[in-house]
C-alpha positions as CSV (number, residue, x, y, z in Angstrom):
1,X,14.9,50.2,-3.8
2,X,16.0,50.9,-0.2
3,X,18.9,49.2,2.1
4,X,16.5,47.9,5.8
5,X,17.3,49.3,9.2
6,X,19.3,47.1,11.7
7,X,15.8,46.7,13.3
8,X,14.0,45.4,10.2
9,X,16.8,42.8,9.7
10,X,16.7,41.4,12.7
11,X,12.8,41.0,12.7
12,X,13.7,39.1,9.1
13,X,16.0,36.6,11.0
14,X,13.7,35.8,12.9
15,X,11.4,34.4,9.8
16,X,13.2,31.6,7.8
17,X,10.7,32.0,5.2
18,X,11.3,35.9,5.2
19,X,15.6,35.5,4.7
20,X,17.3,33.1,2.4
21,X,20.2,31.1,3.3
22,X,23.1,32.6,5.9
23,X,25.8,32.0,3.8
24,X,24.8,34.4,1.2
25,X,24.3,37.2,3.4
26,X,27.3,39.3,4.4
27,X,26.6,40.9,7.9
28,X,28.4,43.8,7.2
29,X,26.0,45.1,4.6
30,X,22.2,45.6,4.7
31,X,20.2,44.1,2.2
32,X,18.5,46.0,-0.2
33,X,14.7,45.8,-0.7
34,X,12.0,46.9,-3.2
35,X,8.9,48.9,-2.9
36,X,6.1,47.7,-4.5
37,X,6.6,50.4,-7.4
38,X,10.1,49.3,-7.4
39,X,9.7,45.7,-8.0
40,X,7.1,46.3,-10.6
41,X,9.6,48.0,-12.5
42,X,12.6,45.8,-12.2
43,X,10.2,43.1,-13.8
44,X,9.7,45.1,-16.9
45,X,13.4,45.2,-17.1
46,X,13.7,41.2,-17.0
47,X,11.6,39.4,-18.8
48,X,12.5,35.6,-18.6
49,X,9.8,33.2,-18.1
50,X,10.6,32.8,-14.0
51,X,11.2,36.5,-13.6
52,X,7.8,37.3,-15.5
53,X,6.3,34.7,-13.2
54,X,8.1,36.1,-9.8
55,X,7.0,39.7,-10.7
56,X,3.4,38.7,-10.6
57,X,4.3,36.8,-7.5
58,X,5.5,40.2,-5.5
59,X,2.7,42.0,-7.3
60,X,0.0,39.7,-5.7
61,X,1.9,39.7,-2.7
62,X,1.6,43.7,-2.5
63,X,-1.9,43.8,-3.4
64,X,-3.1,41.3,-0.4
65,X,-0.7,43.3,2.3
66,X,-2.6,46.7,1.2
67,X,-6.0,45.0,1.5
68,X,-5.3,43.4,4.8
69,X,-4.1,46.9,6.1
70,X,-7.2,48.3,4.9
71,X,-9.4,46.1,6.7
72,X,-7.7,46.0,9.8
73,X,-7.6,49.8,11.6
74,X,-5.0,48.5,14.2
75,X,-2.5,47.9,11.6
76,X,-3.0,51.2,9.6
Protein backbone atom coordinates (compact mmCIF):
# COMPACT_ATOMS: atom_id res chain seq x y z
CA UNK A 1 0.00 0.00 0.00
CA UNK A 2 1.20 3.39 -1.14
CA UNK A 3 -0.28 7.13 -0.65
CA UNK A 4 -0.50 8.59 -5.04
CA UNK A 5 1.48 11.57 -6.18
CA UNK A 6 -0.37 14.99 -6.60
CA UNK A 7 0.00 14.04 -10.38
CA UNK A 8 -1.67 10.64 -10.15
CA UNK A 9 -4.70 12.19 -8.35
CA UNK A 10 -5.35 14.59 -10.53
CA UNK A 11 -5.26 12.16 -13.62
CA UNK A 12 -7.99 10.07 -11.18
CA UNK A 13 -10.27 13.27 -11.15
CA UNK A 14 -10.43 13.33 -14.23
CA UNK A 15 -12.13 9.56 -14.49
CA UNK A 16 -15.42 9.36 -12.51
CA UNK A 17 -15.28 5.77 -12.77
CA UNK A 18 -11.58 5.80 -11.44
CA UNK A 19 -12.64 8.15 -7.91
CA UNK A 20 -15.62 7.66 -5.77
CA UNK A 21 -17.83 10.35 -4.60
CA UNK A 22 -16.16 14.09 -3.58
CA UNK A 23 -17.50 14.12 -0.38
CA UNK A 24 -15.59 11.33 0.95
CA UNK A 25 -12.36 12.50 -0.06
CA UNK A 26 -10.57 14.98 2.07
CA UNK A 27 -8.19 17.10 -0.19
CA UNK A 28 -5.72 17.45 2.30
CA UNK A 29 -4.67 13.87 2.34
CA UNK A 30 -3.69 11.52 -0.58
CA UNK A 31 -5.46 8.43 -0.90
CA UNK A 32 -3.79 5.32 -0.35
CA UNK A 33 -3.66 2.58 -3.04
CA UNK A 34 -2.72 -1.08 -3.38
CA UNK A 35 -0.32 -2.97 -5.50
CA UNK A 36 -1.42 -5.91 -6.95
CA UNK A 37 0.49 -8.00 -4.21
CA UNK A 38 -0.97 -5.80 -1.78
CA UNK A 39 -4.54 -6.19 -2.54
CA UNK A 40 -4.19 -9.88 -2.90
CA UNK A 41 -3.30 -9.93 0.58
CA UNK A 42 -5.70 -7.67 2.22
CA UNK A 43 -8.32 -10.19 0.68
CA UNK A 44 -6.99 -13.03 2.63
CA UNK A 45 -7.40 -10.88 5.59
CA UNK A 46 -11.29 -10.29 4.83
CA UNK A 47 -13.15 -12.86 3.97
CA UNK A 48 -16.94 -11.83 3.62
CA UNK A 49 -18.80 -12.91 0.73
CA UNK A 50 -18.47 -9.23 -1.19
CA UNK A 51 -14.85 -8.87 -0.14
CA UNK A 52 -14.03 -12.45 -1.44
CA UNK A 53 -15.92 -11.47 -4.60
CA UNK A 54 -14.06 -7.80 -4.97
CA UNK A 55 -10.60 -9.51 -4.38
CA UNK A 56 -11.08 -11.57 -7.45
CA UNK A 57 -12.38 -8.51 -9.06
CA UNK A 58 -8.83 -6.46 -8.55
CA UNK A 59 -7.14 -9.79 -9.21
CA UNK A 60 -8.64 -10.05 -12.72
CA UNK A 61 -8.28 -6.50 -13.12
CA UNK A 62 -4.33 -6.87 -12.54
CA UNK A 63 -3.97 -9.77 -14.64
CA UNK A 64 -5.61 -7.94 -17.89
CA UNK A 65 -3.45 -4.51 -17.24
CA UNK A 66 -0.10 -6.81 -17.23
CA UNK A 67 -1.25 -8.56 -20.42
CA UNK A 68 -2.20 -5.51 -22.26
CA UNK A 69 1.22 -4.02 -21.25
CA UNK A 70 2.81 -7.02 -22.62
CA UNK A 71 1.28 -6.84 -25.89
CA UNK A 72 1.66 -3.34 -26.41
CA UNK A 73 5.71 -2.18 -26.55
CA UNK A 74 4.62 1.58 -26.47
CA UNK A 75 3.22 1.17 -23.13
CA UNK A 76 6.08 -0.97 -21.59
Amino acid sequence: MFRLTRAEIEALNRSQNATGSQKHRDPRFPPYAFTEHGAIMAATVLNSRRAVEMSIYVVRAFVQLREMLASNKELT
